[in-house]
Residue frames relative to the residue before (quaternion, step in Angstrom):
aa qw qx qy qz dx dy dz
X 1.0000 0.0000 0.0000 0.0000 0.00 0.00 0.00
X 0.0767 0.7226 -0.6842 0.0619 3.66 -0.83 0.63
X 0.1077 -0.5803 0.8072 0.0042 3.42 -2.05 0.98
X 0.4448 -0.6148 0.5795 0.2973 2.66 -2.00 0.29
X 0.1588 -0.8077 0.5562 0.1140 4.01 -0.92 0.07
X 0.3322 -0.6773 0.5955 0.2761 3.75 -0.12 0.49
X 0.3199 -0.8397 0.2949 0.3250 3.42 -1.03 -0.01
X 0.4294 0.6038 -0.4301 0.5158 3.16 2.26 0.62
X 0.2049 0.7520 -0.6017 0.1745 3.63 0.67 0.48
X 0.3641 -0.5228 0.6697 0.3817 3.93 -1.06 0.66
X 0.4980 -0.6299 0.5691 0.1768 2.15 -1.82 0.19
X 0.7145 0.2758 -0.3600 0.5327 4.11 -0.79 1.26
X 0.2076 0.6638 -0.6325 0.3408 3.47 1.73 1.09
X 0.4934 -0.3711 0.6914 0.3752 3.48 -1.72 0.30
X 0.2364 0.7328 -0.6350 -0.0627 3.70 -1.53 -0.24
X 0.7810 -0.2127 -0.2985 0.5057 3.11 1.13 1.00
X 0.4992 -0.7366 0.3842 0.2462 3.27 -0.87 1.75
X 0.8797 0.0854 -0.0954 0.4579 3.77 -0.15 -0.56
X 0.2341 -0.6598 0.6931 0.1716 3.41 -1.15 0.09
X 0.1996 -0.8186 0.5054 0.1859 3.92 -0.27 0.60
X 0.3019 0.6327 -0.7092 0.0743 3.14 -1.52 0.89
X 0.2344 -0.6884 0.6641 0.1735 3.23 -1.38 0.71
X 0.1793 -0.6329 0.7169 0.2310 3.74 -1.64 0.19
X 0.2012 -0.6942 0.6911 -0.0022 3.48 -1.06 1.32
X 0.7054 0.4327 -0.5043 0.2466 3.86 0.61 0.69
X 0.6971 -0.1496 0.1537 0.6842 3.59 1.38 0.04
X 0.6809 -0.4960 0.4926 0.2184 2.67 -1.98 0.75
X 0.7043 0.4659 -0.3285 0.4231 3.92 0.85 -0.02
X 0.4768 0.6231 -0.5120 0.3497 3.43 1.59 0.09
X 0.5454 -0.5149 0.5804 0.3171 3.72 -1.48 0.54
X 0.0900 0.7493 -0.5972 -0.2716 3.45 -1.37 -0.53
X 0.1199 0.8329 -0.5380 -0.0494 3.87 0.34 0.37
X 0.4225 -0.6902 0.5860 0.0416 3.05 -1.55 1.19
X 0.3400 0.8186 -0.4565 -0.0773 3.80 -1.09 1.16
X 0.4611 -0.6953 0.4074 0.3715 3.52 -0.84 0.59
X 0.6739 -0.6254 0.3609 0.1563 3.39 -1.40 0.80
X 0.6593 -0.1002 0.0610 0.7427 2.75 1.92 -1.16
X 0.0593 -0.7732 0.6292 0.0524 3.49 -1.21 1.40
X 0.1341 -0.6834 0.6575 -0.2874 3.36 0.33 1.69
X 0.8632 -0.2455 0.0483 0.4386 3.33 -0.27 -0.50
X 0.6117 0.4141 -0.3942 0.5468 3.96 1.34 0.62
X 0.0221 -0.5766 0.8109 0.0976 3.71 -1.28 -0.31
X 0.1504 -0.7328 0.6571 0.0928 3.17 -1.72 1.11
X 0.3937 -0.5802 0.5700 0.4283 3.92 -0.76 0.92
X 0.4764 -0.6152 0.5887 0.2191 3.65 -1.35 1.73
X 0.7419 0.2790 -0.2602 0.5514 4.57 -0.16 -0.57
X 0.8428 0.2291 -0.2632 0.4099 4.15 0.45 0.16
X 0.5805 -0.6554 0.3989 0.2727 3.73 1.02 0.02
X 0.5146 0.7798 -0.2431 0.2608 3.36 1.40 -0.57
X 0.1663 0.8617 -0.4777 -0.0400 3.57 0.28 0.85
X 0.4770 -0.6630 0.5757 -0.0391 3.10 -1.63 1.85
X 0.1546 -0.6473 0.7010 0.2563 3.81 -1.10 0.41
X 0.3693 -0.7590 0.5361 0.0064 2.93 -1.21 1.65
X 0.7760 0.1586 -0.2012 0.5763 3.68 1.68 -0.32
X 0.7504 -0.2761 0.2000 0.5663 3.48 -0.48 -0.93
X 0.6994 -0.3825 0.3616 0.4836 3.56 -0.43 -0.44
X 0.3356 -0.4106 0.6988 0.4802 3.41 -1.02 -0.31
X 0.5281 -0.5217 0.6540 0.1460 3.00 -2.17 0.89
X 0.4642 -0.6421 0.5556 0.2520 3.25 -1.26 0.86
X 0.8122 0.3160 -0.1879 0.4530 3.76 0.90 -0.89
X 0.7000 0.3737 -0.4562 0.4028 3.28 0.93 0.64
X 0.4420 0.7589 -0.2407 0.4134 3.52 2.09 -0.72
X 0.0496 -0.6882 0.6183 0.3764 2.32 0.05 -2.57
X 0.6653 -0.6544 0.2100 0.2917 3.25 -1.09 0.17
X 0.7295 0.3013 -0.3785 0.4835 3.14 0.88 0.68
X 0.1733 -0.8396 0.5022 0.1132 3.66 -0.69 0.55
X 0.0059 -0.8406 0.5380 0.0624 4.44 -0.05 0.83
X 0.0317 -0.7246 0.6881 0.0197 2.86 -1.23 0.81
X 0.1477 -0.8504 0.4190 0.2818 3.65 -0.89 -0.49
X 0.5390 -0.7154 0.4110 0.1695 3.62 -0.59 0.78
X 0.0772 0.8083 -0.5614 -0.1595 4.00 -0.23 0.39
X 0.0056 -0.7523 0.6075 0.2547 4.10 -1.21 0.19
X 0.5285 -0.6346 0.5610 0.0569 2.87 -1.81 1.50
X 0.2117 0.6248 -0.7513 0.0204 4.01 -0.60 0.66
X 0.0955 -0.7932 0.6014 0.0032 2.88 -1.37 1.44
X 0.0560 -0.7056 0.6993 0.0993 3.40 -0.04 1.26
X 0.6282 -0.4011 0.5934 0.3039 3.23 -2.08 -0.62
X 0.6403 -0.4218 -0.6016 0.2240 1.80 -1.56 2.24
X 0.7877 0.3525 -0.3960 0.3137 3.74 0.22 0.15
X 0.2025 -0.6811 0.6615 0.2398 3.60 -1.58 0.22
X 0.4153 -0.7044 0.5751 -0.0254 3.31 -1.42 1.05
X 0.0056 0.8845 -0.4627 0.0598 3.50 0.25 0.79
X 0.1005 -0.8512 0.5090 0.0797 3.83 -0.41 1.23
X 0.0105 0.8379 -0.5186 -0.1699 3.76 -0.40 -0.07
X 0.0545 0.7187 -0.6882 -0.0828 3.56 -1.53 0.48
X 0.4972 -0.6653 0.4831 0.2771 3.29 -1.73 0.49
X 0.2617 -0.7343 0.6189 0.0963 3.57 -1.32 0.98
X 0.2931 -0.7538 0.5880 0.0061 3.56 -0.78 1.59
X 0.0964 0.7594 -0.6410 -0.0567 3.82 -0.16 0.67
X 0.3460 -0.6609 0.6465 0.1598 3.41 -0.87 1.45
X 0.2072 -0.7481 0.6259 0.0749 3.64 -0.90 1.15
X 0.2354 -0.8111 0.5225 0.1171 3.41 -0.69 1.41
X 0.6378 -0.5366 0.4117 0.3683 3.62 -1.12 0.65
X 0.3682 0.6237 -0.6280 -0.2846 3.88 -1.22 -0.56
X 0.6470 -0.4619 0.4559 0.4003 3.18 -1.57 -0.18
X 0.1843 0.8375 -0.5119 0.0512 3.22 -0.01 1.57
X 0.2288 0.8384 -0.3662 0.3326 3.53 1.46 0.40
X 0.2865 -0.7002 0.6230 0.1986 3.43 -1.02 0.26
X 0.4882 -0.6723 0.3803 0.4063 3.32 -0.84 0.95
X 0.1593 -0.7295 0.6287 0.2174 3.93 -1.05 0.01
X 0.2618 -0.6654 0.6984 0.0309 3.16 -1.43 1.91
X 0.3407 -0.7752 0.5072 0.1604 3.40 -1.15 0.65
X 0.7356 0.2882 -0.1246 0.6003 3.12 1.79 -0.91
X 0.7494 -0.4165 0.3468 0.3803 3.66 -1.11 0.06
X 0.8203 0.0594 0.2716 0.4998 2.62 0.88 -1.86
X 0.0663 -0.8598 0.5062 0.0100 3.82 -0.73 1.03
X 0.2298 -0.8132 0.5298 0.0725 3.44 -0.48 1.69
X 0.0364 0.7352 -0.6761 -0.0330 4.01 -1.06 0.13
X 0.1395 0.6778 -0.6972 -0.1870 3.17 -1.64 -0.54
X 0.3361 -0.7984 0.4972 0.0495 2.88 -2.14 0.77
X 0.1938 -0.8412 0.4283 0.2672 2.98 0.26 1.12
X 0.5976 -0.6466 0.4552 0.1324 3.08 -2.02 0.32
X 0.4640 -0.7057 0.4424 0.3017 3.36 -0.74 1.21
């Protein structure tokens, strides 16, 4: 699975609403969603929902791509069954610099037509 993610995202944006899983043995199986690493996500454990919990990952100190990996839990009785896959969040540049003046002060002219 892979999204994209600017990297001026606030923080407690949704940025991706559901992980999918289904349980096909009954209505009493559990499913619980977790993230490998919540550095900078947290998934909601009973809906899949993952949530940036800080700023982004910086493009210039990251780079541009950021992996974690997601596991789902169905817990019937007496066993649980655990699946995992990896989530690729493609980290988009913005212009978040400040220009940089070198000089006080900048003179031109334009001439007239």
């Amino acid at each position: 699975m892979t999204f994209d993610l600017p990297e001026n995202t606030p923080p407690g944006s949704n940025v991706l609403y559901r992980v999918q899983a289904s349980s096909h043995d009954g209505p009493t199986d559990k499913i619980t969603y977790t993230l490998s690493d919540t550095t900078y996500f947290q998934i909601t454990p009973d809906t899949g929902e993952i949530r940036l919990v800080t700023a982004a990952p910086d493009y210039e100190t990251i780079g541009n791509v950021y992996r974690m990996e997601v596991c789902i839990s169905d817990t019937p009785n007496p066993t649980v069954r655990t699946a995992c896959g990896n989530i690729t969040v493609n980290i988009l540049d913005s212009n978040d610099e400040p220009p940089k003046f070198t000089l006080p002060v900048y003179q031109t002219t334009v001439a007239e037509d």
